[in-house]
C-alpha positions in Angstrom: 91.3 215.5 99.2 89.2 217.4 100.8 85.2 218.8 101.1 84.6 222.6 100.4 81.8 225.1 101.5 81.0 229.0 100.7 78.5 231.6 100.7 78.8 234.8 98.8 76.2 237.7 99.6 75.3 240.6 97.2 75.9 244.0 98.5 73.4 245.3 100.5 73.2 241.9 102.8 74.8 241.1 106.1 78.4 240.2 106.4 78.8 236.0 105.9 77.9 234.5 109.4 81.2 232.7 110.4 78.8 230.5 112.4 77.1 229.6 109.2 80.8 228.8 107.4 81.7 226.7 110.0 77.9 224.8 110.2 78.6 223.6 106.8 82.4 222.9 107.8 80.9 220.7 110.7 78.3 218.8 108.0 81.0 217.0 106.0 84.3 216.8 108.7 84.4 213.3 107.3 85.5 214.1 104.3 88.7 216.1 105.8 89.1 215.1 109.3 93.1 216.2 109.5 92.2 220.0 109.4 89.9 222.5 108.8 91.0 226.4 107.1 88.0 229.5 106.8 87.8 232.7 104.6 85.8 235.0 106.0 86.4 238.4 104.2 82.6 240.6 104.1 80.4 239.0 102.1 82.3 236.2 101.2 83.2 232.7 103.3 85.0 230.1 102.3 85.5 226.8 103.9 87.3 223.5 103.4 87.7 220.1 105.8 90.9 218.5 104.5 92.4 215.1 104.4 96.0 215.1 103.8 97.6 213.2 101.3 99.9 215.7 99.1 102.3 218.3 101.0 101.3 217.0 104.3 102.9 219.7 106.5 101.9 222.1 104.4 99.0 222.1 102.1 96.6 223.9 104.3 93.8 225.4 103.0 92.2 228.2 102.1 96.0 229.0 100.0 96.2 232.3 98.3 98.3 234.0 95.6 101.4 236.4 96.1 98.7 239.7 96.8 95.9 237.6 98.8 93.6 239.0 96.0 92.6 235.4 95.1 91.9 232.2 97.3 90.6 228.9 96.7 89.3 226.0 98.3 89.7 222.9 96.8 88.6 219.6 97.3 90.7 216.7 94.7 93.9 215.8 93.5 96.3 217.1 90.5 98.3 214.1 89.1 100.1 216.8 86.9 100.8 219.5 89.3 104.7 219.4 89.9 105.0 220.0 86.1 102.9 223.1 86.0 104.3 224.0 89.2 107.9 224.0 87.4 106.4 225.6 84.3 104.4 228.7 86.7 108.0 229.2 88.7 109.8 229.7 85.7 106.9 232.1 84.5 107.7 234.4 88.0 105.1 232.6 90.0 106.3 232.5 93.9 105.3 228.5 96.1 104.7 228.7 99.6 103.5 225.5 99.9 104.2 222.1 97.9 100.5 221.5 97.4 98.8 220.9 94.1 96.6 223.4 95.3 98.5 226.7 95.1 99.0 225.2 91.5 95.6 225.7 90.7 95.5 229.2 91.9 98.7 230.5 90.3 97.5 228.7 87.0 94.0 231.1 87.4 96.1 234.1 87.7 97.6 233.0 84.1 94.7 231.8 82.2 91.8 232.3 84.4 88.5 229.7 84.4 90.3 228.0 81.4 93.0 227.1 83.9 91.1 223.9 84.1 92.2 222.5 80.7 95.4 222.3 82.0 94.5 219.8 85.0 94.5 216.5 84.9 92.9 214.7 88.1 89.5 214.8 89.9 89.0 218.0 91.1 86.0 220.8 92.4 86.7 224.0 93.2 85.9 227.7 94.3 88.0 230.3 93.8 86.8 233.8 94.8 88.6 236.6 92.6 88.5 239.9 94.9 89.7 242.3 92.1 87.0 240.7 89.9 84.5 240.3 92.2 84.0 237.2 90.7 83.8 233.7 91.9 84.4 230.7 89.7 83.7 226.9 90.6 84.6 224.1 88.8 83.7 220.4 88.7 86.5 217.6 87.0 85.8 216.9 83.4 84.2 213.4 84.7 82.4 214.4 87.7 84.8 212.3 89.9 84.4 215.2 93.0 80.9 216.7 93.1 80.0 220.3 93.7 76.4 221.6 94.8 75.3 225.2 94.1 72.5 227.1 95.6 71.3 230.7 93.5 69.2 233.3 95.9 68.4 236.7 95.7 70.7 236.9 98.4 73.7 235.4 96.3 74.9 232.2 96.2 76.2 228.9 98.2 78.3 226.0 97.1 79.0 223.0 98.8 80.7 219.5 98.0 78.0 217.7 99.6 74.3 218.7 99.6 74.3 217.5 104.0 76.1 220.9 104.1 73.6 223.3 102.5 71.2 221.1 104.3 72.8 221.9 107.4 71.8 225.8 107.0 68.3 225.4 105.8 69.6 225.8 102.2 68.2 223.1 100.3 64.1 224.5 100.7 61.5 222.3 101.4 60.1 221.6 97.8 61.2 218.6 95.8 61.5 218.0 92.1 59.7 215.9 91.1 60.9 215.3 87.7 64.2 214.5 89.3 62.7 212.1 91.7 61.0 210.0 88.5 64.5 210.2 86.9 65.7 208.4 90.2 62.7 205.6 89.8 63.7 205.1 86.0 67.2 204.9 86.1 68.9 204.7 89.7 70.1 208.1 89.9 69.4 211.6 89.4 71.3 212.6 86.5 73.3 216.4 87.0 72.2 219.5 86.8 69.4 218.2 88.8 69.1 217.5 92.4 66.2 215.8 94.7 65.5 219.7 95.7 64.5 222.3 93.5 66.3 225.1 94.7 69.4 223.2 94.5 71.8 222.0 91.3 75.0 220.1 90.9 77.1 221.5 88.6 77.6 219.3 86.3 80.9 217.7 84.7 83.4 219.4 82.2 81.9 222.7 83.5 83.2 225.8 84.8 80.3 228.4 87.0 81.2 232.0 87.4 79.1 234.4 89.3 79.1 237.9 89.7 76.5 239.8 91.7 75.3 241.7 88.3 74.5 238.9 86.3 74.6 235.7 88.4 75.9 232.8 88.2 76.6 231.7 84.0 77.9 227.8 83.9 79.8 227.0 80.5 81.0 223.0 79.2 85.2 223.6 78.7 85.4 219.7 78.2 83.5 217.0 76.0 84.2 214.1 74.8 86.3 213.6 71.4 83.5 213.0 68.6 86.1 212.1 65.8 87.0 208.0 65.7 90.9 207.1 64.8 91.7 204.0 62.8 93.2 201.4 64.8 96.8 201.6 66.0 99.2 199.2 65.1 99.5 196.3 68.2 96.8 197.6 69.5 96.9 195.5 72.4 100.5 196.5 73.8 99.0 200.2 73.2 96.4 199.7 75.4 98.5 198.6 77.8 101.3 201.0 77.7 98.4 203.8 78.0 96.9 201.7 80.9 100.5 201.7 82.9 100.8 205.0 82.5 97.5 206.6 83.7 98.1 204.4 87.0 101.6 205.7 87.7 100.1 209.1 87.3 97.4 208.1 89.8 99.8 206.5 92.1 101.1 210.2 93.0 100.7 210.6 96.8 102.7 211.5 99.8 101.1 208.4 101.7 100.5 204.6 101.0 98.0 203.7 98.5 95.9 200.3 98.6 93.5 199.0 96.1 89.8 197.7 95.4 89.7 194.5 93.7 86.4 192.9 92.7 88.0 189.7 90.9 86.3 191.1 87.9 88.6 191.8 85.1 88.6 196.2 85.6 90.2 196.5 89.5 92.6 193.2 88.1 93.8 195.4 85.3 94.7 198.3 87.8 96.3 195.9 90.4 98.3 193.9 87.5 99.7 197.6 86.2 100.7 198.5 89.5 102.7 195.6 90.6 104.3 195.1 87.0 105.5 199.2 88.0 108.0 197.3 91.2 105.9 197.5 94.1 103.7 195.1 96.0 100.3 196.0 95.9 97.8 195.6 98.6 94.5 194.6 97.5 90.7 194.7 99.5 88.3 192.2 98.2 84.7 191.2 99.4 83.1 187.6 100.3 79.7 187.4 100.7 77.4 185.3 103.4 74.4 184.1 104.0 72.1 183.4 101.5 72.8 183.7 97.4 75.9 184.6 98.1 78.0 182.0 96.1 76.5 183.4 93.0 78.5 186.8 93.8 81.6 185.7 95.3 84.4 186.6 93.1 86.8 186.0 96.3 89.3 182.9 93.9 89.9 185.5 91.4 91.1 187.7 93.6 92.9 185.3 95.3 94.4 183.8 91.8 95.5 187.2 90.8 97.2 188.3 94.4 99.1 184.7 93.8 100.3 185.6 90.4 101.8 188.6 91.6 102.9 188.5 95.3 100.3 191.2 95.9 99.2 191.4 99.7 95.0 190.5 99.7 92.9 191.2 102.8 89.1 189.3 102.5 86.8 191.5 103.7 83.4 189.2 105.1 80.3 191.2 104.0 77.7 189.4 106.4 74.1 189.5 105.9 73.5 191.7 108.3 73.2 194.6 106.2 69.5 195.9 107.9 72.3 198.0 110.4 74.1 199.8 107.6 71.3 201.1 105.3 70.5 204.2 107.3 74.5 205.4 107.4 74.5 204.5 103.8 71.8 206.5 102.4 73.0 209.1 104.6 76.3 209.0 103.1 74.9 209.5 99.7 72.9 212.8 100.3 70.6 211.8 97.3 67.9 208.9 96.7 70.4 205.8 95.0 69.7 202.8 94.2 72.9 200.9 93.0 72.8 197.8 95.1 76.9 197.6 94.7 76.8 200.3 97.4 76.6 197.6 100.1 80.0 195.7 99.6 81.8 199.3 98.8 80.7 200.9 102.1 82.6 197.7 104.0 85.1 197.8 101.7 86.0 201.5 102.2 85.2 200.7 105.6 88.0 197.9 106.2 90.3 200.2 104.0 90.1 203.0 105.7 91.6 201.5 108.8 95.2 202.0 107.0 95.1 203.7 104.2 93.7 207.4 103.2 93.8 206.5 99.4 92.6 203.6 96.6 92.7 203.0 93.5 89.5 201.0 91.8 88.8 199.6 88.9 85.6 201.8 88.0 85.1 203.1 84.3 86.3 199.8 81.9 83.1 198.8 81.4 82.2 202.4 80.3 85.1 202.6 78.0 85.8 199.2 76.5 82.0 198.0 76.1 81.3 195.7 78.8 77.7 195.5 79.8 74.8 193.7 78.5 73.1 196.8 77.4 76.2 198.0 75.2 75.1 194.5 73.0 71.4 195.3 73.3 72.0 198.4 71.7 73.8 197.4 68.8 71.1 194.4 68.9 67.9 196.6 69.0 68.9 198.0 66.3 68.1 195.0 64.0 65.1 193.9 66.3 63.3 197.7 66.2 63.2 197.0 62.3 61.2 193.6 62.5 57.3 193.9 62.5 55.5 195.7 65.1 53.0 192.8 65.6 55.7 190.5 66.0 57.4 192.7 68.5 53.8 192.8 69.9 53.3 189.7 70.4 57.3 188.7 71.6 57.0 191.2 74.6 53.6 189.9 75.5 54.8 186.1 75.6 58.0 187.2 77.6 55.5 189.3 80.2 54.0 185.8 81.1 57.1 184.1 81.9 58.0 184.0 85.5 61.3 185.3 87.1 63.0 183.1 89.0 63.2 183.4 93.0 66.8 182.9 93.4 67.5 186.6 92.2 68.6 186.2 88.9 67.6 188.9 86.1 67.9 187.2 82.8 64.0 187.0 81.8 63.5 190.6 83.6 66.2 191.9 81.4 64.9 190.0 78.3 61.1 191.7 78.9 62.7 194.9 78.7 64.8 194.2 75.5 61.8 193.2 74.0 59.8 196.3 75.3 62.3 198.6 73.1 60.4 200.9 70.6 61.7 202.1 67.3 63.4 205.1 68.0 67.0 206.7 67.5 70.0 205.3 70.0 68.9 207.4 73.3 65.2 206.4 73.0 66.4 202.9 72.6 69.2 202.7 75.2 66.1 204.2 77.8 64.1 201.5 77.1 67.3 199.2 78.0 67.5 200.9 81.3 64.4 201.8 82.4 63.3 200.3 85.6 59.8 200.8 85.8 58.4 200.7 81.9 54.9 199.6 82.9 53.7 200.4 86.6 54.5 204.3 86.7 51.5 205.8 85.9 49.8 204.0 88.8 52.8 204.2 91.1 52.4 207.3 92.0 49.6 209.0 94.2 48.2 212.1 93.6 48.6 215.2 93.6 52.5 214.0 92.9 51.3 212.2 89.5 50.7 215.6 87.8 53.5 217.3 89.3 56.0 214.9 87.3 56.1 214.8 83.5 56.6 211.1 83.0 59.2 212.0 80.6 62.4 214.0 82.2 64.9 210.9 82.2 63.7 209.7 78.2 64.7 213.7 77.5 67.8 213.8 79.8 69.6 210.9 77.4 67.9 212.4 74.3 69.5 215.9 74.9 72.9 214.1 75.7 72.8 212.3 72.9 71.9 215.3 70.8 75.4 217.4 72.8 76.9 214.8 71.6 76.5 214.7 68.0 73.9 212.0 68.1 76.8 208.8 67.3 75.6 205.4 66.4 76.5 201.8 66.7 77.9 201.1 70.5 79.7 204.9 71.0 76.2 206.1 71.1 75.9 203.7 74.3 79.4 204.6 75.4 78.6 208.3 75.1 75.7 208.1 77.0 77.1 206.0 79.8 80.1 208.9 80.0 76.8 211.9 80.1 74.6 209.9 83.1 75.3 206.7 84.4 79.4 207.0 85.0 79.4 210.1 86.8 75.6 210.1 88.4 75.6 206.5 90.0 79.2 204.9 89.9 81.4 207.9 90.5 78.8 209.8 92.8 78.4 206.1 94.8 82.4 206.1 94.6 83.0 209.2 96.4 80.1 209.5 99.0 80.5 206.4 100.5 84.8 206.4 100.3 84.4 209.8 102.1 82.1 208.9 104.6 85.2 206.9 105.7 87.7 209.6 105.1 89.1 207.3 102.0 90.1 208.6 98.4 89.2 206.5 95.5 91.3 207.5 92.4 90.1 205.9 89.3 93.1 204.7 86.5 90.6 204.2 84.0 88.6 207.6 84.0 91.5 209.8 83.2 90.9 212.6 80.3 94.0 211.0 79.0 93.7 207.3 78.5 89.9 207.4 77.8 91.2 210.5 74.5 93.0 207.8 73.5 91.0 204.8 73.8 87.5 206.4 72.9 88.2 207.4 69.8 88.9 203.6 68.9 86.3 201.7 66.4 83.5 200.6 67.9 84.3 196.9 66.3 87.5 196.9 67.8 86.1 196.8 70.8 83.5 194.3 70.9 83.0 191.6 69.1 79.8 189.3 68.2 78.9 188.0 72.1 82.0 189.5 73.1 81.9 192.4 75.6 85.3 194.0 76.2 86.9 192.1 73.3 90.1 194.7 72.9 90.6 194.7 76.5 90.3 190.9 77.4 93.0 190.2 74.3 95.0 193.1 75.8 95.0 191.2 79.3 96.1 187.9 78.3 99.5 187.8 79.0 98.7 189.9 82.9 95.8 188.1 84.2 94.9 184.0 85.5 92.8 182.1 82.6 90.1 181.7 85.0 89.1 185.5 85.2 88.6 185.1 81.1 86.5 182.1 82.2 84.4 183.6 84.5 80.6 185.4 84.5 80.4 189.1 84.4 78.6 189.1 88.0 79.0 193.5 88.7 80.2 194.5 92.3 76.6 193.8 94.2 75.7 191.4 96.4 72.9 188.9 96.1 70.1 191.7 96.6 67.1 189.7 95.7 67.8 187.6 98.5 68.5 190.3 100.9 65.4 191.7 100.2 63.6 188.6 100.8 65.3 187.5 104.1 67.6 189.7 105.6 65.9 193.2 105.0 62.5 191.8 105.5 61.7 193.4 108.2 63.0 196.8 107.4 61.4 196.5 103.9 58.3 195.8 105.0 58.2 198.2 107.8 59.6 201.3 105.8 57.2 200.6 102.7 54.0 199.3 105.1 51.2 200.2 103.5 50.4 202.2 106.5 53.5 204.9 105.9 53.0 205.1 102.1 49.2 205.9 103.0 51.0 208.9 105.4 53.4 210.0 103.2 50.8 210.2 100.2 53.3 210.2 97.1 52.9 206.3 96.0 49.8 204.4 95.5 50.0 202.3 99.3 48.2 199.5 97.0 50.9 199.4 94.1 53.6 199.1 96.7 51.9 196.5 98.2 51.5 194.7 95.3 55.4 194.8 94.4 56.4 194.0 98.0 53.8 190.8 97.3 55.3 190.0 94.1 58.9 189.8 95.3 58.5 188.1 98.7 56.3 185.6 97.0 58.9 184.6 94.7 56.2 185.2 91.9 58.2 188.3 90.5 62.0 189.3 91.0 60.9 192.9 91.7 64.5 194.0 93.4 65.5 197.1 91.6 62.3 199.4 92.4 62.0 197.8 95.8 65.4 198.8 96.7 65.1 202.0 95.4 61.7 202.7 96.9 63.6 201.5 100.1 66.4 204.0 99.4 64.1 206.4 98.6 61.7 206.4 101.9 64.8 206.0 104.2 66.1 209.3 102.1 63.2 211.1 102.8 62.7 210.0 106.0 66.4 211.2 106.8 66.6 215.0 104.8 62.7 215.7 104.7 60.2 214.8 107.2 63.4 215.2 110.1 63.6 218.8 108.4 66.8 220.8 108.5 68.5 221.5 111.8 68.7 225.1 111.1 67.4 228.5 109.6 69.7 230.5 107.0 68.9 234.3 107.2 71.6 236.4 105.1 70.6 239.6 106.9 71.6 238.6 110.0 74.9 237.6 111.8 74.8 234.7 112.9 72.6 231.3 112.2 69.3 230.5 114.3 69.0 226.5 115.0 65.6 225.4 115.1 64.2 223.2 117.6 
């Protein structure tokens, strides 16, 4: 696991600074603080921070094949890698190292970019191809390991984080503002985009090659399967046996592995597998303080579960005093977010970082098996959109009056927006599910930033998905669309920014190209059932998990934000989103913010998700914009001017 940098000039330009290599080294040493390895050849440099968890001694990076006429820096792990190792010796291939990275760049010499169909794992990577003159990058077909890209006239630059490109000056100075709306609608900014307009993430399932005479061409090598199977015989014990397989694979590692465990009914699935393998597991969980907090405490499941199978559990106390982390946090995530679990998972991968490098989590069930609220809403919109449109009318205006309550809970705001849903096809439809901010836009913003956004980037984001995708129905449509945006742009990008802030690998059982082949081909009814999310799964768990986790409220991996917002981060709330800053900063109305900040603290409105994400979003720009970047990147030159 590690982070990975490069710059590649076109003739005609300067030699690669090893200054400016080494910048972008410095920007993301947490994500590889056992050793650091440069390629500086001409116009190319390559550069990798590594934390060492396979072929300790000797997996140092960058690794090249037999002639040094190809090197690669890589930043993942290969679950698969001693088999293709065996399989590339036999085929004349020559190891110096035990690392799953030489695999890679042996298998590129075979097959070249398609070399990634034969991986299974989390993986980005650049490999530079001197004979070529070519270099190739490639992101994991989930998007578990991210990879940024910059395209100049003077070349391009890649990064595994965008504080690295940041670090030179990379990232320009002018934001996109139809990524920025996509943020306020959904949480996240989906891939290829970025907050910066001169910079993209390449997205997942994609390969990028660039050569200086036509640039850099990106091309999909993975989607998901369209075609559905009929349901296997014993389905459950199928499940199962898939599921115990995918975490031995993942349990690959040449030091100790811990685990994430929520109490919810995902991470106890993964901890279950791996004890029933022989070993004792040892589990992280989180207990919340202060104020709301019972209503998120899953602390006796995990407790019931570690009981039922001698696992070792450490409580982690997540106290209210999360004003002092919110900075390092959004920092950590090197783009706006606003997925309020990321509290509970920084102290988590905090705590776990102390002893151990690597974790597995429970992240992806819910995107495979059907278990949120929305997946339902889908399926129930479906028969709603068809009623009249003056009843629909007249149902979302009745539900607009009704108050939300003050303790934090989102059932009525969540009922408002299923009855906001327009008639539509699924992607239109599974927006309006998600949309955070249906009615307020247009006068959120201030001008001139109002006409510099279209208002309708994220509604066309899902559409085009959807459309990739074949356009399925019924809950796959859902499922699809989870596996396109919200899986790898909030959960997995949350997963791996804050883990590696730490220096801590997450490795996800459930989001391997493997298990989810098998399992998302299944029919959608066998899945879910009438009020039953996760109905396969939950009957596939009875025999591994306590009764009381089938018992128990689906409560997600947050903490009791509403509350937070109210009390806790009342002062930094109020101070970031003063009506005196938003006034400076000129992109939102200073008199809608003021009205949501007066909507929430008064109890009169649960208004938590765009007031956390506004809060996100100001400390964000606060952070990479208005501090400016720390230096000046000028490819005819030799070495990198810091500015002052």
């Amino acid at each position: 696991m590690c982070g990975i940098v490069g710059i590649v000039h076109r003739e005609g330009y300067a030699p690669v600074a090893t200054s400016a290599v080494q910048r972008m080294c410095d920007a993301i040493r947490h994500r590889g603080p056992d050793d650091e390895g440069l390629h500086v050849d001409g116009r190319v440099g390559l550069g990798m921070r590594r934390l060492s968890i396979i072929d300790l001694a000797g997996g140092h990076q960058p690794i090249y094949n037999e002639d040094r006429s190809k090197v690669i820096v890589y930043n993942g792990e290969i679950y698969n890698y001693r088999s293709l190792m065996r399989d590339l010796t036999a085929r004349g291939h020559r190891f110096r190292t035990a690392s799953d990275t030489e695999t890679i760049v042996h298998l590129y010499e075979e097959y070249g970019s398609d070399c990634v169909q034969r991986l299974r794992g989390m993986f980005g990577f650049a490999i530079w191809d001197a004979t070529a003159a070519r270099l190739v990058l490639a992101r994991d077909r989930f998007g578990m390991k991210p990879l940024y890209t910059v395209e100049a006239p003077w070349g391009i630059a890649f990064a595994s984080e965008l504080k690295a490109l940041h670090a030179l000056g990379l990232t320009g100075g002018d934001l996109d503002w139809d990524a920025i709306d996509q943020y306020f609608r959904l949480g996240y900014i989906p891939a290829p985009a970025t907050p910066f307009l001169a910079v993209r993430k390449l997205s997942p399932g994609h390969v990028l090659e660039w050569r200086e005479a036509d640039g850099a061409t990106a091309r999909r090598y993975w989607s998901l399967p369209v075609d559905t199977t009929t349901t296997p015989r014993d389905p459950d014990a199928r499940i199962l046996k898939w599921l115990d397989e995918s975490v031995r694979a993942h349990l690959v590692s040449d030091v100790p592995v811990a685990a994430f465990l929520s109490g919810g009914m995902d991470s106890s699935a993964v901890v279950s597998s791996w004890a029933l393998a022989g070993e004792t597991p040892h589990a992280f969980t989180a207990r919340y303080h202060g104020r709301g907090a019972e209503a998120a405490d899953e602390t006796p499941l995990a407790q019931a579960l570690a009981r039922r199978y001698g696992a070792k559990l450490t409580v982690v106390d997540v106290e209210p005093r999360v004003r002092d982390l919110f900075e390092p946090i959004v920092r950590a995530l090197d783009e706006p977010h606003a997925d309020e679990s990321v509290v509970p998972t920084w102290l988590l991968a905090e705590r776990i970082a102390s002893e151990y490098k690597v974790a597995l989590a429970g992240t992806g069930g819910d995107e495979l098996f059907g278990g949120y609220r929305r997946h339902l809403g889908l399926l129930l919109s479906e028969w709603y959109c068809r009623t009249p449109a003056l009843l629909r009318r007249t149902a979302s205006a009745l539900a607009d009056r009704l108050p939300e309550p003050r303790g934090g809970g989102l059932g009525v705001h969540r009922l408002k927006r299923f009855l906001r849903a327009a008639p539509g096809d699924a992607a239109e439809r599974y927006f309006d599910l998600l949309d955070r901010f249906p009615n307020d836009a247009p006068a959120f913003y201030a001008d001139p930033i109002r006409q510099e956004r279209s208002g309708t980037a994220a509604r066309q984001h899902l559409r085009e998905a959807y459309r990739e995708g074949g356009s399925p129905g019924g809950l796959r449509a859902a499922l699809y669309l989870d596996y396109q945006t919200y899986l790898p742009d909030d959960l997995l990008h949350l997963s791996d920014r804050i883990a590696m802030a730490h220096s801590l690998e997450v490795r996800v059982p459930f989001v391997d190209h493997e298990f989810v082949g098998r399992v998302f081909t299944l029919p959608d009814r066998s899945k879910i059932g009438f009020s039953q999310p996760k109905r396969l799964l939950r009957r596939a768990l009875r025999s591994r998990l306590p009764a009381e986790h089938f018992r128990a409220p689906k409560r997600g991996f947050v903490g009791p934000t509403a509350a937070w917002l109210r009390y806790e981060l009342h002062d930094v709330l109020t101070d970031e989103l003063s009506h005196e800053r938003m006034a400076r900063l000129g992109l939102f109305e200073p008199a809608t913010v003021d009205g949501l900040l007066d909507d929430h603290l008064s109890g009169r409105q649960n208004r938590e998700g765009v007031l956390w994400a506004l809060l996100a979003f100001s400390t964000w720009h606060r952070l990479y914009v208005e501090a400016g970047p720390v230096a000046s990147y000028d490819p005819n030159r030799h070495v990198v001017e810091s500015r002052s």
